[in-house]
C-alpha positions in Angstrom: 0.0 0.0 0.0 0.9 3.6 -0.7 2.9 5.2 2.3 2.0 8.9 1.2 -2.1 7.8 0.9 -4.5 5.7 3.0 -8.1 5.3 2.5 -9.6 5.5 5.9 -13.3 4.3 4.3 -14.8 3.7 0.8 -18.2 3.3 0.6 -19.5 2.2 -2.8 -22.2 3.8 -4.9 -24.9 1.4 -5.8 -26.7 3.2 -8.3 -24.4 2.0 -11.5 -25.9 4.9 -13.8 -24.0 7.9 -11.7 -21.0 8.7 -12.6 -20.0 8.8 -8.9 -18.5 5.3 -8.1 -17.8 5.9 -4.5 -17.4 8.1 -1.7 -14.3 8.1 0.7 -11.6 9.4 3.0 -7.9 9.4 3.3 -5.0 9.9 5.9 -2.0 12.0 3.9 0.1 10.4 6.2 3.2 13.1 6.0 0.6 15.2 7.4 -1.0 12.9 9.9 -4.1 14.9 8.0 -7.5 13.0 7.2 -10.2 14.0 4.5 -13.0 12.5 4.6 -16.1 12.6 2.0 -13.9 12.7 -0.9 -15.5 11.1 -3.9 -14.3 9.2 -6.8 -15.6 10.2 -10.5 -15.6 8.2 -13.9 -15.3 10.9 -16.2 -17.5 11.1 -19.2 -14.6 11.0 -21.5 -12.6 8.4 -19.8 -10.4 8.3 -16.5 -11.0 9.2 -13.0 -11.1 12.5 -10.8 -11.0 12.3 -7.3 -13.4 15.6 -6.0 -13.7 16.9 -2.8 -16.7 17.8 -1.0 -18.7 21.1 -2.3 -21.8 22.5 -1.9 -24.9 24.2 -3.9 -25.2 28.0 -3.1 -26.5 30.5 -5.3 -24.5 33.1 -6.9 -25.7 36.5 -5.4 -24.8 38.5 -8.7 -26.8 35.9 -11.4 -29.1 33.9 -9.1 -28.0 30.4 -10.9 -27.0 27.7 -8.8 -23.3 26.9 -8.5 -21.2 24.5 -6.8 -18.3 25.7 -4.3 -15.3 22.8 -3.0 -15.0 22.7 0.5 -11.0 22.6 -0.2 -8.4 21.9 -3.4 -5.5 22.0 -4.1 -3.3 24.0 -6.5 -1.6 23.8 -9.9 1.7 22.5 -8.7 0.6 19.7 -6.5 -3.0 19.1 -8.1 -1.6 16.2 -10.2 0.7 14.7 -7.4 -2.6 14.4 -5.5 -4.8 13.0 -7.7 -1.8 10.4 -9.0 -1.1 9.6 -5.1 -4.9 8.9 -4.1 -6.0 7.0 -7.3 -3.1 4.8 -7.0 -3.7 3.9 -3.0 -8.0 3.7 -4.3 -6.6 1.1 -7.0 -4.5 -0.6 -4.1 -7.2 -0.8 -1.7 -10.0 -1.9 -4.2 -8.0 -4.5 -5.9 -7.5 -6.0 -1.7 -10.4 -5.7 -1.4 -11.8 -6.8 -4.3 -14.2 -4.1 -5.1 -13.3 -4.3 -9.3 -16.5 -2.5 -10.4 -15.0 1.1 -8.6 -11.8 1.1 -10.1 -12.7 -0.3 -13.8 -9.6 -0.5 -16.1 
């Protein structure tokens, strides 16, 4: 398993239309820093994205409904993190044999 990422949970989506396949947490173990209600996306075009939680709120100026992440993380360590979880989510699903998340 990863020593950077743990997954502290993994629930899996049952409804196999969303595009959501699960919902999760991790320890960033450097850190000794958890995240919890991460979830793990099968993009429409292909691949995976690992989102963290948002929220719906409406846009003050326009009125239309928007969605805000609780937290992210930049241009420069964006793709480190999203590398680093999906490859401790492919870990942990393959020992645990949960194939339909994390479909090659």
């Amino acid at each position: 398993m990863t020593d950077k990422i743990k997954i502290t949970f993994l629930t899996p989506n049952l409804d196999t239309t969303s595009s959501i396949m699960a919902t999760f947490g991790i320890e960033i173990v450097s850190m000794n820093m958890f995240l919890a209600k991460l979830k793990f996306i099968k993009k429409k075009g292909g691949g995976y994205y690992v989102a963290p939680p948002s929220e719906e709120y409406t846009d003050p100026k326009t009125g239309e409904k928007k969605w805000a992440n609780f937290w992210w993380f930049g241009d420069k360590s964006s793709g480190f993190f999203q590398s680093e979880v999906q490859k401790a989510l492919k870990e942990y699903c393959n020992e645990k044999g949960l194939q339909r998340i994390y479909e090659d």
